[in-house]
C-alpha positions as CSV (number, residue, x, y, z in Angstrom):
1,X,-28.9,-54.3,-46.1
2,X,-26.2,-56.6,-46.1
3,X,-23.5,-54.0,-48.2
4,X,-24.2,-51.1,-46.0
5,X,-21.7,-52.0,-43.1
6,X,-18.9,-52.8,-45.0
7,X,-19.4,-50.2,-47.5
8,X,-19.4,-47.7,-44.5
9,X,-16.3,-49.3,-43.0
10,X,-14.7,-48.9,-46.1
11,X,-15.6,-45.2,-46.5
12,X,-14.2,-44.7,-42.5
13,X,-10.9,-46.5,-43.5
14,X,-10.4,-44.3,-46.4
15,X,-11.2,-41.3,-44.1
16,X,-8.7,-42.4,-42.4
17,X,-6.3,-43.0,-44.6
18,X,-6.6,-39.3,-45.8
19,X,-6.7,-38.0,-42.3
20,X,-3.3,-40.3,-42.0
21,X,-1.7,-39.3,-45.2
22,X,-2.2,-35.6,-44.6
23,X,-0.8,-36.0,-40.9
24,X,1.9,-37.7,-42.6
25,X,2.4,-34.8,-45.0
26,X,2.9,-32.0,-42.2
27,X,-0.8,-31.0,-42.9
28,X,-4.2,-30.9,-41.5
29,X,-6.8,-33.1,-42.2
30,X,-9.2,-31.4,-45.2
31,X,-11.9,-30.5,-42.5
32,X,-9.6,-29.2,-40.4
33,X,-8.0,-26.9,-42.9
34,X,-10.9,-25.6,-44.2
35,X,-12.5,-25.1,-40.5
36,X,-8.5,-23.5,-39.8
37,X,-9.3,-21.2,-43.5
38,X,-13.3,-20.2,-42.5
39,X,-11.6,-19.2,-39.1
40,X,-9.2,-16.8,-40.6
41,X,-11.4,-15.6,-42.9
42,X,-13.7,-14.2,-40.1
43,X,-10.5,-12.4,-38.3
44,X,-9.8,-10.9,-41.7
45,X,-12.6,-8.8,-41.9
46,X,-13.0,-8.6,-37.8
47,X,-13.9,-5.7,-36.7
48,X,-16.4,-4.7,-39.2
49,X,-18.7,-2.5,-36.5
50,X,-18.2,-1.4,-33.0
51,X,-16.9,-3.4,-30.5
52,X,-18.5,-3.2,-26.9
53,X,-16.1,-3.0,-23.7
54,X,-18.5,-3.8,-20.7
55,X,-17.1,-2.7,-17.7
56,X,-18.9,-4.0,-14.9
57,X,-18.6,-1.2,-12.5
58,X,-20.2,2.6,-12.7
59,X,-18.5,5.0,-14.4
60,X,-16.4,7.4,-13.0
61,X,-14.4,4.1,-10.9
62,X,-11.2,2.5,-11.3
63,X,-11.9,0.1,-13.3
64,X,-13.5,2.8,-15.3
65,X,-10.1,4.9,-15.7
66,X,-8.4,1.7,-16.1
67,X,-10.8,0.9,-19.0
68,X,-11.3,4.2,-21.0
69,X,-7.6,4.7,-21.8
70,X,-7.0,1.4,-22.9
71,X,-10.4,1.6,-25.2
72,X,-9.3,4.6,-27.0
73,X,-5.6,3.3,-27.6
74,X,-7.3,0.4,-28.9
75,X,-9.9,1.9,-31.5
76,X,-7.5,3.2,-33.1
77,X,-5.8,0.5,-33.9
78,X,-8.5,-1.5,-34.4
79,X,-10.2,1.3,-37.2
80,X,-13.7,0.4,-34.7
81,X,-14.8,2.4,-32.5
82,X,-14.4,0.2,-29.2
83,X,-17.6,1.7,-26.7
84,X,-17.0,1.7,-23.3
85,X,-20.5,-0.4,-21.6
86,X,-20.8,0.5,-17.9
87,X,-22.7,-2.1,-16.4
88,X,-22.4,-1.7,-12.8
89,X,-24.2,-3.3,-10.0
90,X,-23.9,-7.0,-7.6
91,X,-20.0,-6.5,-7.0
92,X,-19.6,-6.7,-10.8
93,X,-21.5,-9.6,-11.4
94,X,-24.6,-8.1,-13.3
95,X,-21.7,-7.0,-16.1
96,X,-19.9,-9.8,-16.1
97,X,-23.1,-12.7,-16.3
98,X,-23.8,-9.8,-19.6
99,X,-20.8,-10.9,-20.8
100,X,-20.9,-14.2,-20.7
101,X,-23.9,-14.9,-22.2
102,X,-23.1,-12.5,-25.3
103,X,-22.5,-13.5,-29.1
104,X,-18.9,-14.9,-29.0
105,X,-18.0,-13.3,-32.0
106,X,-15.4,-10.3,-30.7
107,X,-17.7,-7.9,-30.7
108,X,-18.6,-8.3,-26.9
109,X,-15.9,-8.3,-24.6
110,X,-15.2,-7.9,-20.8
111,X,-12.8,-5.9,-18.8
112,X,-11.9,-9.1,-16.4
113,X,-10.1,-7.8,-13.1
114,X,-8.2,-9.0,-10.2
115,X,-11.6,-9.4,-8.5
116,X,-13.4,-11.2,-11.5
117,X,-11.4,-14.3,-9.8
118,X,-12.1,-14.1,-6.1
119,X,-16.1,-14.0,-6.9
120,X,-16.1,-18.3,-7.0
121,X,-14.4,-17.7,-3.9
122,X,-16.8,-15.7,-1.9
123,X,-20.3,-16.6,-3.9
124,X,-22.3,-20.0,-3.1
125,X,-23.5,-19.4,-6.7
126,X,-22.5,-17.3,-9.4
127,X,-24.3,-17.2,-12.8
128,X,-21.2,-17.4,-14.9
129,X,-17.9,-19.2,-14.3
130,X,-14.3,-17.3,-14.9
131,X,-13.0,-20.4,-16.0
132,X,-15.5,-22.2,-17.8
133,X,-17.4,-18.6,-19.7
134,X,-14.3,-17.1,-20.6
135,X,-11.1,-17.0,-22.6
136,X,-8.5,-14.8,-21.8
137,X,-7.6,-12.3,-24.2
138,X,-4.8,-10.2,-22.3
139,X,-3.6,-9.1,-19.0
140,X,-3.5,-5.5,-20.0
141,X,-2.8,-3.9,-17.0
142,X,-1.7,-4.2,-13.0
143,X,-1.5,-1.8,-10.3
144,X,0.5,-2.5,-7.0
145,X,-0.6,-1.9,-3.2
146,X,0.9,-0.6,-0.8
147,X,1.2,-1.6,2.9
148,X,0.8,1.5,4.9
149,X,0.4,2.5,8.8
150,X,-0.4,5.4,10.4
151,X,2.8,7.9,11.1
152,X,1.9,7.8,15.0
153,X,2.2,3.8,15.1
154,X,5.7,3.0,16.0
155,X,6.1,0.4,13.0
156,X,8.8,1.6,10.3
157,X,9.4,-1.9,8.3
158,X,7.2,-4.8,7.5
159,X,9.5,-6.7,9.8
160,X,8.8,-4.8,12.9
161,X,4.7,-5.0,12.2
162,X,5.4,-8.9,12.0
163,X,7.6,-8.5,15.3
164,X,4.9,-6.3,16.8
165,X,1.6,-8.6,15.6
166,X,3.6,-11.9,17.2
167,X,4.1,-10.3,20.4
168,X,0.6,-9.0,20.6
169,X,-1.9,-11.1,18.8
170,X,-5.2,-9.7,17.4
171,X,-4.1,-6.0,18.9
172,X,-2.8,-4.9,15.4
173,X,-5.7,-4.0,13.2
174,X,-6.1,-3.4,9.7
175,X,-8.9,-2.1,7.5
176,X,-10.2,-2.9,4.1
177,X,-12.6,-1.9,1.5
178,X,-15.2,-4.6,2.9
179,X,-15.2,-8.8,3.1
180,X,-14.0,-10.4,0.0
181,X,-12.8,-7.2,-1.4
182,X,-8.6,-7.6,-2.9
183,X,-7.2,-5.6,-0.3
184,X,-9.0,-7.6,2.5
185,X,-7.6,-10.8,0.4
186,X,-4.4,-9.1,0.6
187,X,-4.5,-9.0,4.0
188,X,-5.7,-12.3,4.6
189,X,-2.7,-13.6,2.6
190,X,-0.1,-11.8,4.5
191,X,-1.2,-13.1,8.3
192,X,-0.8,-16.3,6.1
193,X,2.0,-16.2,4.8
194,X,3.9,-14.1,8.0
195,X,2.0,-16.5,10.8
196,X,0.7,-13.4,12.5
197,X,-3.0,-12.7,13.6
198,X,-4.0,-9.4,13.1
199,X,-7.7,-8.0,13.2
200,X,-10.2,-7.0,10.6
201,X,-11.9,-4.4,10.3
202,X,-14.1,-3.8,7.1
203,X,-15.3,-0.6,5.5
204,X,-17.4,0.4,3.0
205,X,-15.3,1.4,0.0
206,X,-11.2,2.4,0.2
207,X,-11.6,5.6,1.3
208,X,-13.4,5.6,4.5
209,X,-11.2,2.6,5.1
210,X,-7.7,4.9,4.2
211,X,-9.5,8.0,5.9
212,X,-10.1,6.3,9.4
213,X,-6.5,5.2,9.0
214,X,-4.8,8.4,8.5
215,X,-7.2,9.6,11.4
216,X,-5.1,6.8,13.5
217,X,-8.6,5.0,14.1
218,X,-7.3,2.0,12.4
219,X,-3.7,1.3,12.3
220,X,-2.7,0.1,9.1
221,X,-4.1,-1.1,5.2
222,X,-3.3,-1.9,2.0
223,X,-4.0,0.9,-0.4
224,X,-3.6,1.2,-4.0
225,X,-0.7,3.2,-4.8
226,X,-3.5,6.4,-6.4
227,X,-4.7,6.2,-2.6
228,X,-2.1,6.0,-0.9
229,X,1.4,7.9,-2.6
230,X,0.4,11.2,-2.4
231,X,-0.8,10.6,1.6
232,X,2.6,9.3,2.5
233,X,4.3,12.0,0.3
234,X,2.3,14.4,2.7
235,X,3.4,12.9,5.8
236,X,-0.2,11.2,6.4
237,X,0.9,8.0,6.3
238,X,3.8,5.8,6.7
239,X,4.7,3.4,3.7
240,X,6.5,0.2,4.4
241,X,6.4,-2.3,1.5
242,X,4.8,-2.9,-1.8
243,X,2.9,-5.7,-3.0
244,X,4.6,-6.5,-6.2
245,X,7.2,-9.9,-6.7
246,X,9.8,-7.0,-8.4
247,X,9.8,-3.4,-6.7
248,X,7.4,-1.2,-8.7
249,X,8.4,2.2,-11.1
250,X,5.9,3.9,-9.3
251,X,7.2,3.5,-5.6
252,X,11.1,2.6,-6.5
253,X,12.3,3.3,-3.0
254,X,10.1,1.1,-1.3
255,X,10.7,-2.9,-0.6
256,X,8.8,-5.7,-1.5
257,X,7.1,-7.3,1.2
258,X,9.0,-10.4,-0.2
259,X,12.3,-9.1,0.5
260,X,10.9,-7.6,4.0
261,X,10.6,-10.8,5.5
262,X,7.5,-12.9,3.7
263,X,9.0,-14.6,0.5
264,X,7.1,-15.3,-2.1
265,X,4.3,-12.7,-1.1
266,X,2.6,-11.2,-4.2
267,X,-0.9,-9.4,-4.5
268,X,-1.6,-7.1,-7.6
269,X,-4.3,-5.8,-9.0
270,X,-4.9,-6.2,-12.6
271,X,-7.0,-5.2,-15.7
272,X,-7.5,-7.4,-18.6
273,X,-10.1,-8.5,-21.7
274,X,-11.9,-11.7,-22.0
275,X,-14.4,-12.6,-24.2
276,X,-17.2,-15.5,-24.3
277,X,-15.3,-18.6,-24.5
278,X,-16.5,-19.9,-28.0
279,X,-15.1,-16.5,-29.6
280,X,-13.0,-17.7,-32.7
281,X,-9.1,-18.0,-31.9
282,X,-8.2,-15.9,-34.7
283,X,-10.1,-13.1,-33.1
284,X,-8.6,-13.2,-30.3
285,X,-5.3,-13.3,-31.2
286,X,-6.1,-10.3,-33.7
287,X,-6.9,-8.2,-30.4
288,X,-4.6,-9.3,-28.9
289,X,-1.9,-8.4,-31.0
290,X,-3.4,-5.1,-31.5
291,X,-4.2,-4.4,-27.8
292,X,0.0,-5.3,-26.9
293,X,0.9,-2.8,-29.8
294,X,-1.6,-0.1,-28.1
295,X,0.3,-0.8,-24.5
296,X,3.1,0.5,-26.4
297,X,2.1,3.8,-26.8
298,X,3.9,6.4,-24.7
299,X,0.9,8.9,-24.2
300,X,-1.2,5.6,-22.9
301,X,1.6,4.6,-20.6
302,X,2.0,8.1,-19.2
303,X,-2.1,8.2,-18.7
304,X,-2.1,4.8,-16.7
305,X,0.7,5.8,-14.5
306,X,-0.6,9.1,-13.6
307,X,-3.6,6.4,-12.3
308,X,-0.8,4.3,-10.6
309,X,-1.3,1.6,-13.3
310,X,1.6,-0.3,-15.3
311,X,1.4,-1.4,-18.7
312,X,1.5,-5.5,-18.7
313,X,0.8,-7.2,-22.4
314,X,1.1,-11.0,-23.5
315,X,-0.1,-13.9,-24.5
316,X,-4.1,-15.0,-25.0
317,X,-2.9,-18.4,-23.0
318,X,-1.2,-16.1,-20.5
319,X,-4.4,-14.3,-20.0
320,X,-6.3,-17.6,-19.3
321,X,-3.8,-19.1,-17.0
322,X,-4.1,-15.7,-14.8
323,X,-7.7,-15.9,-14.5
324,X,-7.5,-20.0,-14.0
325,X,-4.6,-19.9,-11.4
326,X,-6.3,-16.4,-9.5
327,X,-9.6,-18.4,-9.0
328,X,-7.8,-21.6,-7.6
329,X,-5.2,-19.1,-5.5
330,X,-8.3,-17.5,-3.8
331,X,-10.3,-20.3,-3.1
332,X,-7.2,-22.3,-1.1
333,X,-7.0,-18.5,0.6
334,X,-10.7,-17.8,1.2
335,X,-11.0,-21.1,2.3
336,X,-8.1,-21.2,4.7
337,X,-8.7,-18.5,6.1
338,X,-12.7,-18.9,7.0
339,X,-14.0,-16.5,5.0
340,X,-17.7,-17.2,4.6
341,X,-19.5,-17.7,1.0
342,X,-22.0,-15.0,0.2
């Protein structure tokens, strides 16, 4: 009874010491390095099966295009066949909850998305957290919007809409795919950022939205650039800015709102990968070093632009800060600007 303690605080000091000395040495304390070795040894062999994409949409969407070209690029790097999951249903959130609560061994991942980050934003109660579920794995890749207005409307830059919306408040309308949805945020963020009030009017999808505005019963949007380029290169609608910080390969004669008149104004959409945030470091960086290499390839950069989509790549801590700083950007906006939780 009376040896234990000290012969415990003697086995803690020498711990110590060895922790200390191999600090001292440049290296890792023994159980880290063997934790660091069992780590890597699990990425070496990683993937040794399948490895399931959910996308939580239906097929036959965007995020399904976005997903399906990046999946097949990737499985053959990988030497896995990496299966495209559709799990549709709840905005995204029945795929995404399916995520989070998979095996976080690599072999269930997610195809995050602009919108994964506004849900915290517009839902009293979600059964997953973006932050807190998930590590980011990459930011894969982004597609622009487009601020467009009916030809008829006598509005041919971003600055004469914000000259035209201060002189007649709430009497410039614009319409969206529905409350919460990016291109309402977008919208939202724009009155913000230009002091202007304009009005709201929400659809059920895009494409009624962009229909009823080329039919001039709404008078302006933003619209993905697969939407909206080949309307304006038809005369249907008017194009006055992009979304982007930089101007954008796809539209290269159009502005940034930025430079228009609203600096600092940047909205895009974006495709990614996540996976359930105990996953193993090593694995992720193994996909995501394989997944930049894929973004490489010429014939999957030419099938993403024909959707209107722009290869991004980067880092795993990159990937995380997107999804971290997106979910705390929408909540200052959704919560500025009134929008109601769901």
């Amino acid at each position: 009874m009376y040896y234990r303690a000290p012969l415990r605080l003697i086995l803690c000091v020498v711990s110590g010491l060895v922790a200390c000395a191999a600090a001292t040495a440049g290296k890792n304390p023994p159980h880290l390095e063997a934790a660091a070795s069992a780590e890597s040894a699990v990425a070496d062999v990683f993937p040794s099966k399948p490895v399931r994409l959910i996308v939580p949409f239906a097929a036959g969407g965007g995020g399904d295009g976005a997903a399906r070209p990046l999946a097949h690029a990737l499985s053959a790097r990988l030497g896995q066949q990496v299966i495209i999951d559709n799990r549709g249903g709840a905005g995204g959130i029945i795929g995404m909850e399916t995520a989070a609560a998979a095996a976080p061994d690599g072999y269930t991942l997610l195809l995050s998305t602009a919108g994964f980050t506004a849900l915290p934003a517009l839902h009293k109660k979600l059964p997953f957290d973006p932050v807190r579920d998930f590590a980011g794995v990459i930011v894969a890749e982004s597609g622009i919007y487009i601020l467009v207005v009916n030809p008829a409307a006598p509005l041919k830059s971003v600055k004469e809409l914000i000259a035209y919306a201060k002189a007649n408040p709430d009497k410039l309308d614009f319409a969206t795919a529905g409350n919460g949805s990016t291109i309402h945020l977008a919208g939202e963020l724009f009155k913000s950022m230009a002091q202007i009030k304009m009005l709201h009017v929400p659809y059920k999808g895009a494409g009624p939205a962009l229909t009823d505005v080329i039919g001039g019963q709404v008078q302006t949007m933003f619209a993905s650039t697969l939407n909206a380029l080949p309307m304006v290169k038809s005369g249907k609608l008017r194009a006055l800015a992009v979304t982007s910080a930089n101007r954008s390969t796809l539209a290269p004669e159009l502005p940034t709102i930025a430079e228009s008149g609203v600096p600092g104004f940047e909205i895009v959409g974006w495709y990614g990968i996540a996976a359930p945030i105990r996953t193993p470091k090593a694995i992720i960086r193994k996909l995501n070093t394989h997944t930049n290499r894929a973004l490489k390839s010429p014939d999957l950069i030419e099938l993403l632009r024909i959707q209107g989509l722009e290869t991004v790549g980067g880092t795993p801590e990159e990937a995380t800060a997107r999804i971290k700083n997106d979910v705390a950007r929408w909540t200052r906006l959704t919560r500025d600007a009134g929008i109601p939780h769901q």
